[in-house]
LOLOLO-106325 format. One line per field, with one value per residue (C-alpha): residue number from 1; residue in three letters; x negated, y negated, z negated. Coordinates in Angstrom, 2 decimals, always signed. Each point is the difference from the previous one (the first is absolute). Example, Ala and Ser with C-alpha at 12.3 -4.5 7.8 and 13.67 -1.06 7.14 Angstrom:
num	[1|2]
residu	[ALA|SER]
u	[-12.30|-1.37]
v	[+4.50|-3.44]
w	[-7.80|+0.66]
END
This chain:
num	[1|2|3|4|5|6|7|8|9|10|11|12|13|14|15|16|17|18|19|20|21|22|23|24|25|26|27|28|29|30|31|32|33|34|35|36|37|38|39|40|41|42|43|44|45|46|47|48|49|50|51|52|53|54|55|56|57|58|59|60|61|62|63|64|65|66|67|68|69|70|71|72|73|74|75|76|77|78|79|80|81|82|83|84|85|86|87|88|89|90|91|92|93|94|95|96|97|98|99|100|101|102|103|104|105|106|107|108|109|110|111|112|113|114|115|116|117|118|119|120|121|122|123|124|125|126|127|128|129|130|131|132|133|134|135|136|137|138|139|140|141|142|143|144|145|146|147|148|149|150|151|152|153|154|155|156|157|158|159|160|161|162|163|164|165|166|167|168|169|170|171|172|173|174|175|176|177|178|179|180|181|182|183|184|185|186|187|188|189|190|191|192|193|194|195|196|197|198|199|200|201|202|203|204|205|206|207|208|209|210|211|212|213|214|215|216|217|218|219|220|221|222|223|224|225|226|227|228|229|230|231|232|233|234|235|236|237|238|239|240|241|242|243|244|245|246|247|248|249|250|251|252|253|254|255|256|257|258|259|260|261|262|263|264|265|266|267|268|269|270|271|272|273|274|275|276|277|278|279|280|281|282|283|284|285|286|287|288|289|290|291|292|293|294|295|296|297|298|299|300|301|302|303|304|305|306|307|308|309|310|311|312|313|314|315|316|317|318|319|320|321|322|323|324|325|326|327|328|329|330|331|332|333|334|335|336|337|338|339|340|341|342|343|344|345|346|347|348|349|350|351|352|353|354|355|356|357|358|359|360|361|362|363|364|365|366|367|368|369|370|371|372|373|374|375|376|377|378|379|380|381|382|383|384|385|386|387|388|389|390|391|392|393|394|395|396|397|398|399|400|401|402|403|404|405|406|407|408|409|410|411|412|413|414|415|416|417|418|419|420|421|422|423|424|425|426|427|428|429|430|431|432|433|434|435|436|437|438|439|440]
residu	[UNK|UNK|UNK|UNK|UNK|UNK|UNK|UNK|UNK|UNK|UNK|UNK|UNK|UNK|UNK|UNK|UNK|UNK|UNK|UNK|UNK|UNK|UNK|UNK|UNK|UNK|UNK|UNK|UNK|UNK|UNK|UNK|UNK|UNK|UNK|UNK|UNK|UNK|UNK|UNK|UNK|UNK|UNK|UNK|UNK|UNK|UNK|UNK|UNK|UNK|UNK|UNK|UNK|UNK|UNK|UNK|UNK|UNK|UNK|UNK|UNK|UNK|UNK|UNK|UNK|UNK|UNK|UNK|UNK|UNK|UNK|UNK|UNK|UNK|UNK|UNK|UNK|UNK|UNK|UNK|UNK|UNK|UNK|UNK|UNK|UNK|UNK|UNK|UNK|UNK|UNK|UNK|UNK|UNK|UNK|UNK|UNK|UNK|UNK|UNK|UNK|UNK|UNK|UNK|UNK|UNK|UNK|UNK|UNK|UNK|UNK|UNK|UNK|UNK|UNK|UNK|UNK|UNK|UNK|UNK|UNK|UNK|UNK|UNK|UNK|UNK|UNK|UNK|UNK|UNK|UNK|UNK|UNK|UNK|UNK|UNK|UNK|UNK|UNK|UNK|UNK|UNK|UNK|UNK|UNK|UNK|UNK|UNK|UNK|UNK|UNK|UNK|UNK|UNK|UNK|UNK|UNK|UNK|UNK|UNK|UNK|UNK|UNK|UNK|UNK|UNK|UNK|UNK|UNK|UNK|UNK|UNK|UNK|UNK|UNK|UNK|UNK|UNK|UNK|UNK|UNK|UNK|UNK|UNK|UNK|UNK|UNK|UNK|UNK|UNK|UNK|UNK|UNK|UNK|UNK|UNK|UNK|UNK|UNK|UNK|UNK|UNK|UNK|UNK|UNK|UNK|UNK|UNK|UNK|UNK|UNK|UNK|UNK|UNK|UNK|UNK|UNK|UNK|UNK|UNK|UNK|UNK|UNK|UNK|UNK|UNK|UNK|UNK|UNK|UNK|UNK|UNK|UNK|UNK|UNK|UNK|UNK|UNK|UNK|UNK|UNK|UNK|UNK|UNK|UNK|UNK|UNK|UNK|UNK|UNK|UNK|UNK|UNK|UNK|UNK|UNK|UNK|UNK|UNK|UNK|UNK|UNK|UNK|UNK|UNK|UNK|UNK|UNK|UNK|UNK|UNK|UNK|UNK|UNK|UNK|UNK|UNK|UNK|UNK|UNK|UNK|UNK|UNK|UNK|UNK|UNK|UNK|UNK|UNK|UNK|UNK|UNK|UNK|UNK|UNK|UNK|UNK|UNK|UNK|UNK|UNK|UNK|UNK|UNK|UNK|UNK|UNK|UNK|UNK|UNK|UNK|UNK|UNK|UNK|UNK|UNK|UNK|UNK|UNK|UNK|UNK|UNK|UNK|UNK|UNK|UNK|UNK|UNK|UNK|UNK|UNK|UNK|UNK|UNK|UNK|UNK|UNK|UNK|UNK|UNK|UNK|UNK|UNK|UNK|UNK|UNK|UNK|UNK|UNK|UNK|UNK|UNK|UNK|UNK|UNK|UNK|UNK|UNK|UNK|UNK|UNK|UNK|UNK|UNK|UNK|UNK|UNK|UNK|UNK|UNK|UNK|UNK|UNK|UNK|UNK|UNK|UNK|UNK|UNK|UNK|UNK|UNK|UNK|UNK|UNK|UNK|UNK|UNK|UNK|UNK|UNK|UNK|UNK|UNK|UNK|UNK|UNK|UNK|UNK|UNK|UNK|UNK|UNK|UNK|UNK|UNK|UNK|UNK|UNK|UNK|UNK|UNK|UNK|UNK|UNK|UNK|UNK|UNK|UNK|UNK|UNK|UNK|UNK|UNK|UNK|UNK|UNK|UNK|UNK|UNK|UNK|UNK|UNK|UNK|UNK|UNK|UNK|UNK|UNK|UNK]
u	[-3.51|-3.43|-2.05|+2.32|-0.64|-2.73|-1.83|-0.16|-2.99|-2.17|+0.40|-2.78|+2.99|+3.58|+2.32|+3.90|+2.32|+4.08|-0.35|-0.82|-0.99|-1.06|+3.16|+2.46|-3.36|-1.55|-1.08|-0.93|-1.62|-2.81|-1.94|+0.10|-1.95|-1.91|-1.61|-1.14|-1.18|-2.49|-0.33|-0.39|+3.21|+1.64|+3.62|+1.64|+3.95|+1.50|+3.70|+2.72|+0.00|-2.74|+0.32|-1.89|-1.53|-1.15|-1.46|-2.29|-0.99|-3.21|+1.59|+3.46|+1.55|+3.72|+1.41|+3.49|+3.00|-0.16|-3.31|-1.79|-0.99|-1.35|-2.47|-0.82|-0.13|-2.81|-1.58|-0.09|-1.47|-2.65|-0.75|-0.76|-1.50|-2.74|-0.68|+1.80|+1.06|-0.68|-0.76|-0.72|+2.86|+2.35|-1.69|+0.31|+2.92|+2.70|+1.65|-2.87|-0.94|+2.94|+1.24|+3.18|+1.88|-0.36|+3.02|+0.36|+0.17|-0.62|+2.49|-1.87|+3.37|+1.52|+1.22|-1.82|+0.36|+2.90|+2.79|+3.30|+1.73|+3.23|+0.28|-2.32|-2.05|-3.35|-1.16|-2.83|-1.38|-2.90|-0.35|-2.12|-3.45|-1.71|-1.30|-2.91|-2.67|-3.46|+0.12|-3.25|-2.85|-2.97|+1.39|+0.24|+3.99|-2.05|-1.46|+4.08|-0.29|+2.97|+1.94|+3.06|+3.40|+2.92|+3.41|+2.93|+2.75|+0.62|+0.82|+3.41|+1.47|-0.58|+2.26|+2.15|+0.76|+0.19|+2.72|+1.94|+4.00|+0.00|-2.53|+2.28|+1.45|+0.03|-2.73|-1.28|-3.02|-2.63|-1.43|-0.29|+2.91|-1.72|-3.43|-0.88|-3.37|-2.37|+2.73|-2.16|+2.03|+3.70|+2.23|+2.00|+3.28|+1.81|-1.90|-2.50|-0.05|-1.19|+1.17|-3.08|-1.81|-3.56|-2.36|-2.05|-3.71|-2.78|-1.60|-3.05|-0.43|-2.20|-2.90|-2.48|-2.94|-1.95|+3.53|-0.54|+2.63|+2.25|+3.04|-1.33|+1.89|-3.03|-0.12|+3.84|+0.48|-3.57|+1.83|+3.37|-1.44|-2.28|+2.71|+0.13|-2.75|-0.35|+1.32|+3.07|+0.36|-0.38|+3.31|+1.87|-1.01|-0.77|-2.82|-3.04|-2.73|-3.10|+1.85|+1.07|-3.74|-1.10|+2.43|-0.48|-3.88|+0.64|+2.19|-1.63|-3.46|+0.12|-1.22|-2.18|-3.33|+1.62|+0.15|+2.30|-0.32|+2.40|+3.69|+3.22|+3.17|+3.40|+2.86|+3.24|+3.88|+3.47|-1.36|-0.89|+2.51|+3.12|-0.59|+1.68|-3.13|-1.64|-1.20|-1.99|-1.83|-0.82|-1.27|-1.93|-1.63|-0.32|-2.28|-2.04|-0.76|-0.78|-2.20|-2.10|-0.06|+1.80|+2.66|-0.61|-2.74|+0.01|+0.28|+2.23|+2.90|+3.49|+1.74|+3.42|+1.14|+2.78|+1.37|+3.90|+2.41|+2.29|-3.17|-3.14|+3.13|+2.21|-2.38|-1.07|+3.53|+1.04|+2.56|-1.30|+2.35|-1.82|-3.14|+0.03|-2.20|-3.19|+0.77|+1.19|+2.18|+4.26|+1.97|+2.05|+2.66|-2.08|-2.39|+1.63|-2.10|-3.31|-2.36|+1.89|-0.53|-3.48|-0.99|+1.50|-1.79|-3.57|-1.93|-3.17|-2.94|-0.99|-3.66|-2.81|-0.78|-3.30|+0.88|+1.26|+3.56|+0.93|+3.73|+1.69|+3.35|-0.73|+1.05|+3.59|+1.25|-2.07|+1.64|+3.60|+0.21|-1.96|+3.14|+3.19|-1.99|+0.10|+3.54|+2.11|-2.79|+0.64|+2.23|-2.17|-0.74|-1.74|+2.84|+2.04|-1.85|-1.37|+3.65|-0.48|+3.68|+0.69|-1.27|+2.03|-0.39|+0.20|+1.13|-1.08|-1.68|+0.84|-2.11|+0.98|+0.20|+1.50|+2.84|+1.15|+0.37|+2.56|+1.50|+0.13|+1.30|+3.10|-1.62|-1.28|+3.53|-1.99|-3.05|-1.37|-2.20|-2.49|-2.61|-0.14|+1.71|-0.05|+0.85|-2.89|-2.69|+0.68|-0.80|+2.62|+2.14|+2.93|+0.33|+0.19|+2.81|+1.83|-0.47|+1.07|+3.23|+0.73|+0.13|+2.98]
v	[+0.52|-1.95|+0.56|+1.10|+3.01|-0.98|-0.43|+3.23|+0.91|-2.44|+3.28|+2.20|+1.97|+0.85|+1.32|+0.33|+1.31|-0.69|-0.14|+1.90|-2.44|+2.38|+0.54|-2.79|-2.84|+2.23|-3.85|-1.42|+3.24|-0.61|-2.00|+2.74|+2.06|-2.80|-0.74|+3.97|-0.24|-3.28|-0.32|+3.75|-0.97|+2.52|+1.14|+1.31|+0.81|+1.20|+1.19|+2.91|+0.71|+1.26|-2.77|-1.27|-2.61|+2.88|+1.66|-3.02|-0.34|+0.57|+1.12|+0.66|+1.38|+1.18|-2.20|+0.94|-2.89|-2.87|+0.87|-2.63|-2.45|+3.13|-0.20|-2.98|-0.39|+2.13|-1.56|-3.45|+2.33|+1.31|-3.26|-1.94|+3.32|+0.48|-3.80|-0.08|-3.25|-3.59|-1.66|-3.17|-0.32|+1.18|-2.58|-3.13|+1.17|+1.69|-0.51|+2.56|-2.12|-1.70|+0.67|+1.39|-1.09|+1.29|+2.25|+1.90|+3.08|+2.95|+2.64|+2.66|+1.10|-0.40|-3.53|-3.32|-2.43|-1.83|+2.43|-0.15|+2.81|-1.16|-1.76|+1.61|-2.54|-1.79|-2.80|-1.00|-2.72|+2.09|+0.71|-3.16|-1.27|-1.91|-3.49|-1.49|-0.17|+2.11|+2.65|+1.93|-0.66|-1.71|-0.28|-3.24|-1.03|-1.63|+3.62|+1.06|-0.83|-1.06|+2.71|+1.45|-1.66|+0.38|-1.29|-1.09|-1.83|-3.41|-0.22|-1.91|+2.60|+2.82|-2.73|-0.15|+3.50|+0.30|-2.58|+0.66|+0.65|+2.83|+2.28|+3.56|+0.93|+4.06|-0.54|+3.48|-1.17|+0.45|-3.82|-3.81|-1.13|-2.08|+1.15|+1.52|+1.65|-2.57|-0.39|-0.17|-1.76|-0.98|+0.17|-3.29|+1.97|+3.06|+3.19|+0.10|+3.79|-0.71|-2.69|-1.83|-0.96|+1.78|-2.31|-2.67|+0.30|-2.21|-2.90|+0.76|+4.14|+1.42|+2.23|+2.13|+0.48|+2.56|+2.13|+1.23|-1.35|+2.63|-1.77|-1.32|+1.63|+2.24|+1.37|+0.85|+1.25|+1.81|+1.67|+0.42|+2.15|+2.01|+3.03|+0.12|+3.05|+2.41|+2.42|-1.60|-1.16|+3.71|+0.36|-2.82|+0.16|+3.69|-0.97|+2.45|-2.22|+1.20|-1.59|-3.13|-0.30|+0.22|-2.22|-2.99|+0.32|-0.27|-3.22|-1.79|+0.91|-3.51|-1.22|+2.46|-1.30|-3.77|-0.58|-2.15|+0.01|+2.91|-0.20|+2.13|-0.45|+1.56|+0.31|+0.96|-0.23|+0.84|+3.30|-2.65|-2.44|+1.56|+2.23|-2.03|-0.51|-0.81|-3.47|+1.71|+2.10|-3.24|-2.03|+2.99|+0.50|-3.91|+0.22|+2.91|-1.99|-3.55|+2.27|+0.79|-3.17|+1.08|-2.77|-3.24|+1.54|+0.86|+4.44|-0.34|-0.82|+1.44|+0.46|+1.26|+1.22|-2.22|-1.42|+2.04|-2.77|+0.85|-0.98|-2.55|-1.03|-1.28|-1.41|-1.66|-1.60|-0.71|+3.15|+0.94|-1.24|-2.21|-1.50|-2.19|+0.39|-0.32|+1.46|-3.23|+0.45|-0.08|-2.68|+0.12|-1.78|-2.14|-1.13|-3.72|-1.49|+0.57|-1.14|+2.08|+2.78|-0.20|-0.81|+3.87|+1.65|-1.64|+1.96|-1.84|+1.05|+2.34|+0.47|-0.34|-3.76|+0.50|+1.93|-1.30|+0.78|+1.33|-0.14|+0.51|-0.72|-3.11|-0.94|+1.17|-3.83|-0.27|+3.85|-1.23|-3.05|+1.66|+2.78|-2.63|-2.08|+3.31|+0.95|-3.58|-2.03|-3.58|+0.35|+0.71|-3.14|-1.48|-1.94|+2.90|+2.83|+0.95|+1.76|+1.92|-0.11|+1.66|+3.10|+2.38|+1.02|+3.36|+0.82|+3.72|+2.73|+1.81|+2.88|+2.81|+2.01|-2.74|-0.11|+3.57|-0.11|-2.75|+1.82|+3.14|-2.16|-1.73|-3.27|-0.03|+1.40|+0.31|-0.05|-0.70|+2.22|-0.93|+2.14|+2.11|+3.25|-0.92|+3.44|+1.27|-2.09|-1.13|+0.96|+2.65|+1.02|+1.26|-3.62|-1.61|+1.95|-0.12|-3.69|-0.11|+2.04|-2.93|-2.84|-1.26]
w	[+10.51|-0.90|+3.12|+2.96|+2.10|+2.37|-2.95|-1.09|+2.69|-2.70|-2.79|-0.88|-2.24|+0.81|-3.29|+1.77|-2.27|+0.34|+3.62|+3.43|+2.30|+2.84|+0.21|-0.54|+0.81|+2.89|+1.44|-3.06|-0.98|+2.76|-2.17|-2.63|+2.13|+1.82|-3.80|-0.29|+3.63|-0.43|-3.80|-0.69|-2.42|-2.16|-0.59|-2.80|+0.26|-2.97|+0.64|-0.69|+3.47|+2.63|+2.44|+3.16|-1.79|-2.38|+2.68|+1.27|-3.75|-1.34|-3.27|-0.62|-3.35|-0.50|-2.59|-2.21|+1.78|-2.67|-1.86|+2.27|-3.61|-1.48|+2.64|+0.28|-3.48|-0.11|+2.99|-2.34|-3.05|+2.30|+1.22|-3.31|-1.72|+3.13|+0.09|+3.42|-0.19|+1.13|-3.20|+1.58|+1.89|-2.45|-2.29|+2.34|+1.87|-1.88|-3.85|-0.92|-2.27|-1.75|-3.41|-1.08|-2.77|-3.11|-1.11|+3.79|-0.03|+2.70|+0.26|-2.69|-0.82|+3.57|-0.78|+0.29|-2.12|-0.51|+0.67|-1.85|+0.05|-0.78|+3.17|+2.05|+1.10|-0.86|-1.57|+2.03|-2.43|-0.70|+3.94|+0.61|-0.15|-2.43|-0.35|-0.27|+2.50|-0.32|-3.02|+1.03|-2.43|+1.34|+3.36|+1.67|+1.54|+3.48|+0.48|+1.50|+3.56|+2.34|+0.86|-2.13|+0.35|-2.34|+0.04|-1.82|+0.51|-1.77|-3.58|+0.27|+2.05|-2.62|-2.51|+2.92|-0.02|-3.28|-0.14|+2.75|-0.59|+2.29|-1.83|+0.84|+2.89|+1.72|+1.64|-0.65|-2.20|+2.77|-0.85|+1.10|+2.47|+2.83|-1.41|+3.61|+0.10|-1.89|-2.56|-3.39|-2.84|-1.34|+3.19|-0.92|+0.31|-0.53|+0.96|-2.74|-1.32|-3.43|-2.60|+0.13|+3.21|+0.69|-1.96|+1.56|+0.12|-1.51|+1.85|-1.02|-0.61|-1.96|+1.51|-1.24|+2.94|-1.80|+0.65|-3.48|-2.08|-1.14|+1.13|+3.68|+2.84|+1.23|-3.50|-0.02|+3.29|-1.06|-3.06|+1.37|+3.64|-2.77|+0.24|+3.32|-0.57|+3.14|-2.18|-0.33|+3.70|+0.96|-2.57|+1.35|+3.89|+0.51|+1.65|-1.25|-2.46|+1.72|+3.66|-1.95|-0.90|+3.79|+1.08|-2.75|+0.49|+3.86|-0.11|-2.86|+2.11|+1.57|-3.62|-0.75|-1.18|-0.28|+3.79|+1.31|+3.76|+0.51|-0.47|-0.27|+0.98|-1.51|+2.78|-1.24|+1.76|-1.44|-1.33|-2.99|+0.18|-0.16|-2.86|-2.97|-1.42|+3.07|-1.31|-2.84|+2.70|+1.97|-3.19|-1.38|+4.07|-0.48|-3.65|+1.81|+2.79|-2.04|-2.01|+2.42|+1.77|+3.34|-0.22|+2.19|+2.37|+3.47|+0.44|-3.66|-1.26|-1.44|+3.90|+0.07|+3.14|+0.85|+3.03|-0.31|+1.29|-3.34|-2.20|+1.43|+2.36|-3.47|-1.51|+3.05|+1.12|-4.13|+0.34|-3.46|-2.42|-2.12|+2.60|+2.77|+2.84|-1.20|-3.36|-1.05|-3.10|+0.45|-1.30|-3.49|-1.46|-1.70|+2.67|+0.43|+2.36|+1.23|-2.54|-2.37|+1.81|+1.04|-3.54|-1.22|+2.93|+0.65|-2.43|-2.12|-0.89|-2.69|-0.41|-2.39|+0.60|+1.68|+3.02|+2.84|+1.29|+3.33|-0.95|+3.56|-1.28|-0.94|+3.45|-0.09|+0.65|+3.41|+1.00|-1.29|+1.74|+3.13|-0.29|-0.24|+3.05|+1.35|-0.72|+0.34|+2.76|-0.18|-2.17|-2.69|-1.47|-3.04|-0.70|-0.04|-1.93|+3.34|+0.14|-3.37|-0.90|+3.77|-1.80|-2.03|-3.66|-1.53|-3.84|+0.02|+1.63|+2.98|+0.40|+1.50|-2.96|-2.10|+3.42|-0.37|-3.35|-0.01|+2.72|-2.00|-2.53|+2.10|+0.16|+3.36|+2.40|+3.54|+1.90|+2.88|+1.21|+2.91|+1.18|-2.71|-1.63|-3.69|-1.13|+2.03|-0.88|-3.69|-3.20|-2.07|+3.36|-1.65|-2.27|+3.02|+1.54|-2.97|+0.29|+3.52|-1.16|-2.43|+2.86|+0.91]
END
C-alpha cells in the first residue's frame, strides 16, 4: 500500500477492482466517499459481481473472473495512444528511459526470450539493461534530473551463488532462499530456481531521454501493450468495447490535455492477490499508474487493502518464512557472520551515472543491527555480531504451497495447525487432505 487509507480523500479518481471495500473496509471506506463528497472524485469498480461498492460507483462494468490484465492492458494502450501520460515524470522518474539489451525479446510467440524448453526455464541473460550512459542523440546526460532509483545486489554474491555446493535442493523452484521481499540477485545458497542467478545490472545504464530508441523500456512496453486493442479486451473481459472506451477516457481524464494537478488512485484487495497470477495484475495496475504519473503523490498510489492479521500481521511480526520484521531478508547457510551477510542483502546502485540515487535499501545495516538490538538488548554487542549467530538459518523454502507438497509427498509426517483450517483456506483442497492423510 503506497499512500495508506486516509489518503485516499486526496483523489480526484477512484479505479477498485479485486476488492469491495464497502463491505469488508466499511471504516476505511469513509474516505472513499469523503474524496467524491469534497473533491467531486470519481469511482470506477470493475468486478464479476454487483457489489455495494458498485453501487456507490460512478461507473461500474462486469468483468469475466481472471480477465482483470486484459483490462488493464488496454487501459495502458489507451493511455500511451491518447497521450495520457506523464512524460516528464516517466522520463525523470521511472526506467522509461533505459535501454534494453540487444538480443531480448517480447513474447511475439508467447515466449520471451531466453526460454529453453528442455528444461523449462529461462535464461534471463538477455533480461537486463544495457550499458553505457546517455544514448539519445544531441541530448545532454546533466539534462536527467534526480529522481529514478534502481537496485541490485552486489556482484560477489551473484559468483557466490553461482559457486555454492548446494545449488539443488526441493525447494519447489519458486526462487532465492533468504531473498525476502527486496531479494534482487544470486541468493548465496540453495533455493535458486534456475541454473544461473538473475543477472546483475550495469553501474552505469544506458538511457535514451528522447524515449525513442527502439529498445528503451517505454518503447517495449509501448509495442508489447499494442494488442491490448478494445476489441480484444471486449474478447478476453466480456466487457462491451464502446463501455471500455467510457471507462479508459474517464480514468485516464486526470491527464487529459497534459495536466498534472489531478490524480487517480487504483485500490485493489485479495480479489487480486490470490488469483495465481495475482502479481501480474498488481505489476501491470503498477505500469498504468507510473504511466500516468500517480505513483509517489498525495490522492495516488497502488493501495492494497490490507490490514488481515494472517497477512500485514506476518509480515509485520517476520511470520513470513523468508523476512524478518521489517522485511529484512532470512538467514542462509552461508551467511557466516554479519558482514557476510549484509554484504548479499544491501543492494547498490544501478543507475545511469548522472542521476542521483534514492536507494532506500542501502540502509539495511542500520535496520539489521536496529532489529538484533531489538531482539537480544544488551546483549547485542559489536563484539559479538550484535548477536547475529543467536539467529537461525534456513536451507530452503517453506511456503505454504512448497509445505503441503512435501507433506503430500511423505516428507513432512505432522502439523501443527494454529488458528487456521488449512484445508479450508488453501490452495487445491483435496491435495491438502490427501496430504493430511499421509501424516503420521
Amino acid at each position: 500500500m503506497t499512500n495508506g487509507w486516509i489518503d485516499i480523500k486526496n483523489t480526484d479518481m477512484m479505479l477498485v477492482m479485486g476488492g469491495n471495500p464497502a463491505e469488508n473496509h466499511p471504516c476505511g471506506f469513509k474516505w472513499a466517499i469523503e474524496a467524491k463528497k469534497t473533491r467531486n472524485a470519481k469511482l470506477i469498480v470493475i468486478d464479476p459481481r454487483f457489489t455495494r461498492t458498485a453501487a456507490v460507483a460512478d461507473k461500474f462494468l462486469q468483468i469475466r473472473a481472471g480477465a482483470d490484465i486484459a483490462f488493464l492492458g488496454g487501459l495502458i494502450k489507451y493511455a500511451i495512444e491518447n497521450n495520457r501520460i506523464a512524460r516528464d515524470y516517466i522520463i525523470n522518474y521511472t526506467n522509461a528511459a533505459f535501454i534494453v539489451k540487444e538480443g531480448f525479446k517480447l513474447p511475439e510467440d508467447g515466449l520471451y526470450s531466453g526460454f529453453d524448453a528442455s528444461t523449462q526455464v529461462y535464461d534471463k541473460s538477455t533480461w537486463n539493461y544495457e550499458e553505457g550512459g546517455n544514448v539519445g542523440a544531441g541530448i545532454s546526460g546533466t539534462q536527467a534530473a534526480a529522481g529514478a532509483s534502481f537496485v541490485a545486489e552486489p556482484k560477489a554474491q551473484a559468483t557466490l551463488g553461482a559457486s555454492s555446493p548446494q545449488s539443488t535442493h526441493d525447494g519447489g523452484g519458486q526462487g532465492p532462499v533468504g531473498g525476502g521481499h527486496q531479494a534482487a540477485g544470486g541468493p548465496g545458497a540453495s533455493g535458486q530456481s534456475t541454473p544461473k542467478p538473475p543477472p546483475m545490472l550495469p553501474p552505469n545504464t544506458a538511457y535514451d531521454l528522447s524515449l525513442q530508441h527502439p529498445r528503451s523500456v517505454f518503447q517495449l512496453l509501448k509495442k508489447h501493450y499494442s494488442r491490448y486493442t478494445p476489441e480484444m479486451v471486449e474478447r478476453i473481459t466480456g466487457i462491451p468495447k464502446d463501455k471500455f472506451l467510457e471507462v479508459a477516457d474517464l480514468f485516464t481524464s486526470v491527464r487529459k490535455d497534459g495536466d498534472m494537478k489531478k490524480v487517480a488512485t487504483i485500490i485493489y484487495a485479495v480479489g487480486w492477490t490470490q488469483h495465481t497470477f495475482g502479481t501480474q495484475m498488481i505489476r501491470t495496475a503498477a505500469m498504468l499508474q507510473l504511466l500516468m504519473g500517480n505513483i509517489g503523490r498525495a490522492g495516488g498510489g497502488m493501495n492494497a487493502l490490507r490490514g488481515h492479521s494472517n497477512i500485514q500481521g506476518a509480515t509485520d511480526m517476520g511470520g513470513v518464512f523468508d523476512i524478518y520484521p521489517g522485511y529484512l531478508k532470512m538467514l542462509n547457510p552461508t551467511d557466516t557472520d554479519l558482514a557476510t551477510f549484509l554484504k548479499r542483502t544491501t543492494p547498490t546502485t544501478s543507475k545511469p551515472s548522472e542521476w542521483d540515487s534514492f536507494n532506500y535499501w542501502s540502509n539495511t545495516p542500520k535496520f539489521m543491527v536496529s532489529f538484533l538490538k531489538t531482539m537480544f538488548g544488551d546483549a547485542a554487542k559489536k563484539e559479538n555480531d550484535f548477536g547475529f549467530h543467536y539467529l537461525p538459518k534456513i536451507d530452503r523454502r517453506y511456503s505454504w504451497v512448497e509445505m503441503w507438497d512435501r507433506m503430500y509427498n511423505g516428507q513432512v509426517k505432522g502439523l501443527f495447525a494454529f488458528g487456521m483450517n488449512g484445508v479450508a483456506i488453501g490452495p487445491n483442497s483435496e491435495k491438502n487432505i490427501a496430504a493430511l492423510k499421509k501424516t503420521d
